[in-house]
C-alpha positions as CSV (number, residue, x, y, z in Angstrom):
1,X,98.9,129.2,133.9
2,X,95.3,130.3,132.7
3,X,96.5,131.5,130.0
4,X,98.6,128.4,128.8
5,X,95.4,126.6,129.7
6,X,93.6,128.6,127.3
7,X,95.6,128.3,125.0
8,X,96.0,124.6,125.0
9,X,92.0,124.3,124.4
10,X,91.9,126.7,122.1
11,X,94.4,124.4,120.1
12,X,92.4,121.2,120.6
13,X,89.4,123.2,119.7
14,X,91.1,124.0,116.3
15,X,92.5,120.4,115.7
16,X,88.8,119.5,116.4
17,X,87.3,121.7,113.5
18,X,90.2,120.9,111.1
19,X,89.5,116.6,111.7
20,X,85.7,117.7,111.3
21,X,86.0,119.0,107.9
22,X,87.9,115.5,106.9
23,X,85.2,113.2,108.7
24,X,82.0,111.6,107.1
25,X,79.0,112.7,109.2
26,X,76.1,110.5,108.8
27,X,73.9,113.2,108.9
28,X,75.5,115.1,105.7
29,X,74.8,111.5,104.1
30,X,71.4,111.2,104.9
31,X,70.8,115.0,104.2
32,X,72.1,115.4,100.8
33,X,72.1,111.9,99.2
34,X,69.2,111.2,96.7
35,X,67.5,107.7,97.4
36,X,69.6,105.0,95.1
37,X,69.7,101.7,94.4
38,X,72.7,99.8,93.6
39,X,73.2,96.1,92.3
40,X,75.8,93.8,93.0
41,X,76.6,91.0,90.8
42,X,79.1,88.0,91.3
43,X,79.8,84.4,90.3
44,X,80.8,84.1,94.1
45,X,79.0,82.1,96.5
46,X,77.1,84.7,99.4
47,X,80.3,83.2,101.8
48,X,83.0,83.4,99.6
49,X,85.6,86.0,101.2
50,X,85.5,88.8,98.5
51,X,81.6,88.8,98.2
52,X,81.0,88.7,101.7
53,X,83.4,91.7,102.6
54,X,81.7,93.6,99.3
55,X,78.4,92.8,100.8
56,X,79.4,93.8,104.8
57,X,80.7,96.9,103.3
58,X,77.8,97.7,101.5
59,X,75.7,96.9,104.5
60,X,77.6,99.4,106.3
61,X,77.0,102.5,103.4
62,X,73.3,102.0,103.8
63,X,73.4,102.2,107.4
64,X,75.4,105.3,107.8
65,X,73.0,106.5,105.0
66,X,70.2,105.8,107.1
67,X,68.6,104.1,103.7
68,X,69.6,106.2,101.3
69,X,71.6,104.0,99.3
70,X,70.5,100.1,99.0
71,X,71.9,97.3,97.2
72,X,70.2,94.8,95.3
73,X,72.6,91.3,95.7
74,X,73.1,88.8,92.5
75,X,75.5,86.3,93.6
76,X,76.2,82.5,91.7
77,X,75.6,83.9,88.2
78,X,72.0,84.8,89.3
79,X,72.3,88.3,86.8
80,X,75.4,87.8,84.8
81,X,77.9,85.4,84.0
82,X,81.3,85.2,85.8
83,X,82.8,86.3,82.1
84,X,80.7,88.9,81.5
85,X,81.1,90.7,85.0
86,X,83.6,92.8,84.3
87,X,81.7,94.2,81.2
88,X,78.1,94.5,83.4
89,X,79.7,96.8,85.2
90,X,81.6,99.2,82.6
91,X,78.2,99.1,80.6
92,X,76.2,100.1,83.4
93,X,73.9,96.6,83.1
94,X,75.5,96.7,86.6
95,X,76.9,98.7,89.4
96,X,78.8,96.9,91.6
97,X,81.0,93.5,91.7
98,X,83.8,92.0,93.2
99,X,85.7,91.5,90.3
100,X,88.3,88.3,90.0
101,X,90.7,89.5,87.3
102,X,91.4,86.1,85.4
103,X,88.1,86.6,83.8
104,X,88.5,89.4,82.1
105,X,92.7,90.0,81.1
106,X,90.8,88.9,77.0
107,X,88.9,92.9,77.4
108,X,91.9,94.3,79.3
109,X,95.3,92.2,78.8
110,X,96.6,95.1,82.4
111,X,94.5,93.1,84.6
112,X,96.8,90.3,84.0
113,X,99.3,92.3,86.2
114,X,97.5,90.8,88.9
115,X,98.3,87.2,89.0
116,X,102.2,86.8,87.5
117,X,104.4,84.1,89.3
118,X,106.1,84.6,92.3
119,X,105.2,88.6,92.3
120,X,104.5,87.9,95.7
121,X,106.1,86.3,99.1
122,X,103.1,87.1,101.2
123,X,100.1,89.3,101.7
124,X,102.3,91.8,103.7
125,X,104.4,92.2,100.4
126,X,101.2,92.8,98.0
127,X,100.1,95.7,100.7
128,X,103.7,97.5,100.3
129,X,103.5,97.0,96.5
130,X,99.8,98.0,96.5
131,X,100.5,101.2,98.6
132,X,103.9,102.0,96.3
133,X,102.0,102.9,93.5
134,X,100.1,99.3,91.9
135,X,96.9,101.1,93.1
136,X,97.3,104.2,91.6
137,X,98.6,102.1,88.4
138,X,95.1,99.6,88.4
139,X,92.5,102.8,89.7
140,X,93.5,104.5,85.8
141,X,93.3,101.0,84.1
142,X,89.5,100.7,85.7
143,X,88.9,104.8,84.7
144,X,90.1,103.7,81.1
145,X,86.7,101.0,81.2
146,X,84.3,103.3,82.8
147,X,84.7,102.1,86.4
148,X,86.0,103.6,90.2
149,X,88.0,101.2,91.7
150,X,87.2,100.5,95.5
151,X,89.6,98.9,97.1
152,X,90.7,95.6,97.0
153,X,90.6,91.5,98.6
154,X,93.5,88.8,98.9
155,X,91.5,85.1,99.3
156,X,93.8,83.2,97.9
157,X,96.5,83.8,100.3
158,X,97.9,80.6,100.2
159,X,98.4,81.5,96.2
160,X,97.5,79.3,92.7
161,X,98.4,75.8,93.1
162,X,98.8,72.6,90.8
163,X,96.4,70.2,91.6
164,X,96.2,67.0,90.0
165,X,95.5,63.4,89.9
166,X,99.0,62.3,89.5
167,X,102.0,63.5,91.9
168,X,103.8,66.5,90.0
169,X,107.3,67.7,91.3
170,X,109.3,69.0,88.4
171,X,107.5,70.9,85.3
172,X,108.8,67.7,83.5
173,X,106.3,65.9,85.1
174,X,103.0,68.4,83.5
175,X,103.9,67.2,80.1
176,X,101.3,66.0,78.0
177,X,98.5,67.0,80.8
178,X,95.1,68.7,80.1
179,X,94.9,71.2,83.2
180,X,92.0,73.5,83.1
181,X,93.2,76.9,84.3
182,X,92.2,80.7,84.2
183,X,94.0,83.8,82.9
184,X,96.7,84.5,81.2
185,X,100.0,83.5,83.6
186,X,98.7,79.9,84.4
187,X,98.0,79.0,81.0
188,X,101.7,80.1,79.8
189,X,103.5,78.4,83.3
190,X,101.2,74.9,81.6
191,X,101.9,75.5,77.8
192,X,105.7,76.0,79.3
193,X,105.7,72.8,80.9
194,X,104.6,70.7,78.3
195,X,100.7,70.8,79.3
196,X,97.6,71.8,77.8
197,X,95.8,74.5,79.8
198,X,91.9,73.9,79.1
199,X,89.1,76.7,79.6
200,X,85.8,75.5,81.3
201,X,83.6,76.8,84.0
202,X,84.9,76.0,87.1
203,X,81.1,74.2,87.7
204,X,82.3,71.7,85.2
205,X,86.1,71.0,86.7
206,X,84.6,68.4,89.3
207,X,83.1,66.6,86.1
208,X,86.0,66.7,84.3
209,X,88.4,65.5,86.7
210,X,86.1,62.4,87.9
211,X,85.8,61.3,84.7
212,X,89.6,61.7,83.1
213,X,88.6,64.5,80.9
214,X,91.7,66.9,82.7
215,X,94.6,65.9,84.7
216,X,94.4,68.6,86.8
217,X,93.2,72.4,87.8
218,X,95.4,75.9,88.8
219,X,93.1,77.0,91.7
220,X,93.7,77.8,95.8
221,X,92.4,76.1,98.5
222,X,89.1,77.4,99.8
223,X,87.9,77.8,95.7
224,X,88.8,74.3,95.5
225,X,86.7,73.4,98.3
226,X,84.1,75.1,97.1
227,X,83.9,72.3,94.0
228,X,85.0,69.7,96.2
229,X,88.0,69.1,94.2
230,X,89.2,67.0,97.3
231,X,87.4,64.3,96.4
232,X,89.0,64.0,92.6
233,X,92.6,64.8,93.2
234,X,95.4,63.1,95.1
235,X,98.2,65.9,94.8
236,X,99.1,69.3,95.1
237,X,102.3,71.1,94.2
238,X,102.4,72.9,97.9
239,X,104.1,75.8,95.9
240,X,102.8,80.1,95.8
241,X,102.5,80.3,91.3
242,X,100.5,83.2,92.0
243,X,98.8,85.5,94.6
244,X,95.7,86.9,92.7
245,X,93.4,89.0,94.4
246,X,89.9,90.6,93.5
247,X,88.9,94.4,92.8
248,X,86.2,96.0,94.2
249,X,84.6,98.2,91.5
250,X,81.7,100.5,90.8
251,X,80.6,101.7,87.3
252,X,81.4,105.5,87.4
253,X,78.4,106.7,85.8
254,X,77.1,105.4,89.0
255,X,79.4,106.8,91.0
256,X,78.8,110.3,89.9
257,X,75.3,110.5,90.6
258,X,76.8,110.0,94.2
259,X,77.5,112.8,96.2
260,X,80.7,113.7,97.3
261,X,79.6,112.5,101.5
262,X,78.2,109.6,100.0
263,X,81.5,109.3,97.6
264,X,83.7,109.6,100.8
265,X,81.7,107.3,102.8
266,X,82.3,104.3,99.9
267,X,86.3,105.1,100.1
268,X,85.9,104.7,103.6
269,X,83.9,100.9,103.4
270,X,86.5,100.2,101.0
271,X,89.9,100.8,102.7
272,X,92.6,99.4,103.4
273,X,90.6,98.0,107.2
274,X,88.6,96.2,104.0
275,X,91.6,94.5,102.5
276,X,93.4,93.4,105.9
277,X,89.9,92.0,107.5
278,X,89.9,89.6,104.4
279,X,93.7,88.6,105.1
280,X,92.8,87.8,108.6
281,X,90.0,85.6,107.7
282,X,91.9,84.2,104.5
283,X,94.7,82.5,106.2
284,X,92.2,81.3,108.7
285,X,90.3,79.9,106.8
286,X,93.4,78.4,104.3
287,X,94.6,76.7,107.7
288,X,91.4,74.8,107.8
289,X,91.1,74.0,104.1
290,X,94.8,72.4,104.0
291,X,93.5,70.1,106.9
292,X,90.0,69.5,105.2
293,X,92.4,68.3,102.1
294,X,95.1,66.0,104.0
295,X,91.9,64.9,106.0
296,X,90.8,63.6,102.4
297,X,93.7,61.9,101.7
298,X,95.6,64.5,99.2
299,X,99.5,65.0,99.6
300,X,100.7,68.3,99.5
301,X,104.7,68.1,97.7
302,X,106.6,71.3,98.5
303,X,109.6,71.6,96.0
304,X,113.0,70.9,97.0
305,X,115.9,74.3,96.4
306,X,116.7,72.9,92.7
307,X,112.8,71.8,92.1
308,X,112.0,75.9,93.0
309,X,114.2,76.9,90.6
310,X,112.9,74.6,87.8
311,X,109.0,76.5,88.4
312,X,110.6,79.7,89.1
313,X,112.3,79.5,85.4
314,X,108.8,78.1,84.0
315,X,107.3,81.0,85.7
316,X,109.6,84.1,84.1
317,X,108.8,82.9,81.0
318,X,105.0,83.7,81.7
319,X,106.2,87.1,83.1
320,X,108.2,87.8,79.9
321,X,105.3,87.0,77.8
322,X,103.2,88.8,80.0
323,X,105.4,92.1,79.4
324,X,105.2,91.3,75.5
325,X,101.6,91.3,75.1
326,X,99.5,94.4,73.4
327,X,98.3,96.6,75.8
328,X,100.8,96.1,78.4
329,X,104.3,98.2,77.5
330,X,105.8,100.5,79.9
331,X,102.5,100.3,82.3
332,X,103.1,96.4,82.8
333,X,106.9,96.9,83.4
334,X,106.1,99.8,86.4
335,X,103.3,97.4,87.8
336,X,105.9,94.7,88.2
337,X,108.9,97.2,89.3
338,X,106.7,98.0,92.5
339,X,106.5,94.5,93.6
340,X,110.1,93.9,93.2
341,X,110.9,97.4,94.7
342,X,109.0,96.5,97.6
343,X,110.5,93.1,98.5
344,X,112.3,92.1,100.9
């Protein structure tokens, strides 16, 4: 019996050394890490789901680094605009951002992978395509532009909607509209519905829309709020187009003056605990924004059967000329085989 005994804690013992050598000690951090400071840059507001999980992340890194690493924050523009984000931090001008696709598919037509129709059913569905190989597919396309990729946010859970100031159930019903819009799928679901998709700051939409310059705006919810676009449209197609979803990356020349505790410890901020925390608190807080909206007086219109089918043929004809664009090929085709693979 003393034997077995001794044996058993001689095993635990040995599982205990082996978990060591695969565990982040703050101390190694602190120890080893030259002092740095990284900035952050965003068009986000300092609430705004993706920014504020970047920032609590970051928070954490120079905690367990006992101040070794810091972070400088430039939220709302402050450093760089929301176009030139993606470039700041391939460049070097930045480090860090939270970095919402749409902005940038002009300097890297892959990142338009991100936000085809209907790729989708839910956040649970974008986790198994994620873990079935879309990360591994996005972490080269970010290598290829100087940058680590982190991990990654969902939220717009409730997905890309139509809203507008006229009630919109068919794509018949888009034609001849001017509907501002960002990246490449909305603007060929609107062009393939008759309507004009129209590029402006999403500062101006509110603007526009009180004053009859645009029909309408492809957004989500909580965004929308965020412009009070409740106040200057009376309907919304209550219908997923799209779930896009923001990368968090760092500029690699950055990341290799990290050492490889320091490396780890930024993996770990930035797993998938970092994605599913910003689930949780999207749907929360889409719940609340679909009430703030009714509360306002806007209709939500979900599609009939045959109505779905209308968008969901508008829709493959964005994905088709998604698939045909330079730049995309065989990549493209894989990125999208993962999300049909993992469906269910």
């Amino acid at each position: 019996m003393k034997k077995k005994l001794i044996s058993i804690l001689t095993a635990i013992t040995m599982i205990g050394t082996m978990a060591s050598a695969f565990t982040v000690s703050a101390d190694d951090i602190i120890t080893d890490q030259d002092p740095v400071t990284i900035t952050v840059v965003s068009h986000f507001t300092e609430d705004y789901l993706s920014y504020a999980a970047m920032h609590d992340a970051c928070e954490n890194i120079t905690e367990k680094t006992n101040g070794a690493v810091t972070f400088q924050y430039y939220p709302l523009e402050q450093m760089v605009k929301a176009a030139e984000e993606f470039d700041a931090v391939s460049t070097g001008l930045a480090d860090m951002a939270p970095l919402f696709p749409g902005n940038a598919t002009g300097i890297e037509p892959m990142l338009g992978a991100s936000d085809q129709p209907f790729e989708y059913t839910d956040a649970e569905h974008f986790l198994r395509a994620w873990d079935a190989g879309q990360r591994e597919i996005m972490e080269e396309v970010f290598a290829n532009h100087n940058m680590k990729l982190l991990g990654v946010t969902i939220p717009y859970i409730g997905g890309t909607m139509i809203m507008t100031r006229k009630e919109v159930k068919v794509p018949e019903d888009m034609k001849g509209f001017k509907i501002r819009s960002v990246g490449m799928a909305a603007g060929e679901i609107l062009k393939n519905c008759g309507a004009s998709p129209v590029q402006m700051s999403s500062s101006e939409y509110y603007l526009a829309l009180s004053t009859n310059t645009i029909d309408g705006v492809t957004t989500s919810l909580i965004p929308g709020l965020e412009r009070s676009v409740q106040e200057v449209v009376t309907n919304i197609l209550d219908y997923n187009m799209s779930t896009p979803y923001d990368f968090a990356a760092i500029n690699l020349d950055t990341w290799n003056k990290l050492n490889e505790a320091t490396q780890q410890l930024f993996l770990d901020s930035f797993n998938d605990d970092y994605t599913r925390k910003v689930v949780k608190d999207a749907a929360e807080q889409d719940a609340e924004a679909r009430a703030t909206y009714e509360a306002a007086g806007v209709t939500f219109y979900a599609p009939t059967e045959e109505e779905a089918a209308l968008w969901n043929e508008v829709g493959q004809s964005a994905i088709d000329a998604f698939l045909a664009s330079d730049g995309i090929g065989e990549l493209g085709q894989k990125y999208l085989e993962f999300a049909e693979q993992t469906r269910e």
